[in-house]
C-alpha positions as CSV (number, residue, x, y, z in Angstrom):
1,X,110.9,82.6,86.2
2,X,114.2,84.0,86.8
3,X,116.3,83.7,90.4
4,X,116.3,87.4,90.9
5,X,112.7,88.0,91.0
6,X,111.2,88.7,94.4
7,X,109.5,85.3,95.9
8,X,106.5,87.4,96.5
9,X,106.6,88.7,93.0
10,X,107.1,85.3,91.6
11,X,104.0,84.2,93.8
12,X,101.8,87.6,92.9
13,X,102.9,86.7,88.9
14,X,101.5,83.3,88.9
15,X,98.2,83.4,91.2
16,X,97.8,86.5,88.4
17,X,99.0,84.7,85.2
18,X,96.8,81.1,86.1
19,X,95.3,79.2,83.5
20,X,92.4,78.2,85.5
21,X,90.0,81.2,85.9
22,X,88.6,79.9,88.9
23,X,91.7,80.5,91.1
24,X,93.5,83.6,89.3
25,X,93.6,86.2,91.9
26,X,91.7,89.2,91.0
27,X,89.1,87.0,88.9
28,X,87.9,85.8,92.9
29,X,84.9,86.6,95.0
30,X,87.3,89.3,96.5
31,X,88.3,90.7,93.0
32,X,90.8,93.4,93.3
33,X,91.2,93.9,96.8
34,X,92.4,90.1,96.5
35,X,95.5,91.9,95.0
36,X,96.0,94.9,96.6
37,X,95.5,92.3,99.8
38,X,98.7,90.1,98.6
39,X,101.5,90.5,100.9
40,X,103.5,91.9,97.8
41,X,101.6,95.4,98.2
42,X,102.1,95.5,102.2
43,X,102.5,98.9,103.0
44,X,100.7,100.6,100.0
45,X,98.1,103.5,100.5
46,X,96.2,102.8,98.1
47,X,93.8,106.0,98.5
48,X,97.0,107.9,98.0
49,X,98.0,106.3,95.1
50,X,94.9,106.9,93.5
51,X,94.9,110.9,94.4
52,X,98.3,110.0,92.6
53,X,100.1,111.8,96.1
54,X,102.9,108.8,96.5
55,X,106.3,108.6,95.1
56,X,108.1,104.7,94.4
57,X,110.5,104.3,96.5
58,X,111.9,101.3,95.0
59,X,112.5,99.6,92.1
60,X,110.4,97.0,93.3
61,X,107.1,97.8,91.6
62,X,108.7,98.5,87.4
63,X,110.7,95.2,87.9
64,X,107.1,93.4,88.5
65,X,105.5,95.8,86.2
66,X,108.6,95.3,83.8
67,X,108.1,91.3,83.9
68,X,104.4,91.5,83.3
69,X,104.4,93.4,80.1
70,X,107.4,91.3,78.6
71,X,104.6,88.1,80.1
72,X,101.5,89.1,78.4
């Protein structure tokens, strides 16, 4: 993965992109809120973000969503 990506990004990638159904994050007993839990989303409303009433204020979120679509 390469140097510039956030170490909680690079974590959030790979508990999303494991092999091994059993541990991938989301695919858990918790299920999504296991993500929206990972320190990588601290500080997201996520009731506002689904009223779609939040702006990004950083980059931060289209570099992860930018790495996961080249990913998959």
């Amino acid at each position: 993965m390469p140097r510039h990506i956030d170490p909680l990004a690079k974590d959030l990638i790979g508990r999303l992109l494991t092999d091994d159904l059993t541990k991938r994050l989301g695919n858990l007993k918790g299920g999504a809120q296991d993500v929206k839990n990972h320190p990588w989303f601290e500080g997201v409303d996520w009731e506002s973000l689904a009223r779609k009433e939040i702006r990004v204020r950083s980059r931060r979120p289209l570099v992860l969503l930018s790495f996961l679509q080249r990913a998959l």
